[in-house]
N, C-alpha and C positions, 0 to 999 in steps of 0.2 A: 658195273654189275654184269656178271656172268651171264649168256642168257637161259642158261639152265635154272637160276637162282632169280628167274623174276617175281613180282608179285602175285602176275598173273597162274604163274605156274605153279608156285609155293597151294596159292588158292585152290588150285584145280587137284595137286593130290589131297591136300585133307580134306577138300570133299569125296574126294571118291575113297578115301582113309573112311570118314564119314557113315558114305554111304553104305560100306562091305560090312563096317559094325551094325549099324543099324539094319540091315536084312539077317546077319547072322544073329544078333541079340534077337529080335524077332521070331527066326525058326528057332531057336535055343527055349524060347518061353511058350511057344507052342506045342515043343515035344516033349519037355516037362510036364509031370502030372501032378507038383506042388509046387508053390512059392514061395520059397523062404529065404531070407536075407541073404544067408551065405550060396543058394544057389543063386541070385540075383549078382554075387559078386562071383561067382567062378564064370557063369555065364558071361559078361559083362568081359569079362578076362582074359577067357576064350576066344570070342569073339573080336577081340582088341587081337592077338594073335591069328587069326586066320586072316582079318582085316589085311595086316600086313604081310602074313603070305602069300592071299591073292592079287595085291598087290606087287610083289615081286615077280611070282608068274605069270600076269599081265603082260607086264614091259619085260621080262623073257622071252615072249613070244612076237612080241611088236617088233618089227624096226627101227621102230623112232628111237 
């Protein structure tokens, strides 16, 4: 096993995959001024895409 590809480290991004949706779903339903299912899924969507853009410009900017 590679050690890029450990369990430990599989674990560590989808949490912090996790964590970026969960703060962005968060501000997404507090700048919203209604709640409706289909914002609930584009929110949610969004959110899953920035997750992983901030993601990416994280370790853009690390050197590890």
């Amino acid at each position: 096993m590679d050690r890029r590809t450990t369990p430990r480290t599989v674990l560590l991004v989808v949490g912090e995959l996790l964590a970026w949706w969960a703060a962005l779903t968060l501000l997404w339903l507090v700048l919203i001024s209604s709640v409706y299912p289909l914002e609930w899924i584009v929110g949610a969507s969004v959110a899953a895409a920035g997750a992983l853009l901030a993601r990416a410009g994280r370790r853009a900017v690390s050197w590890r």
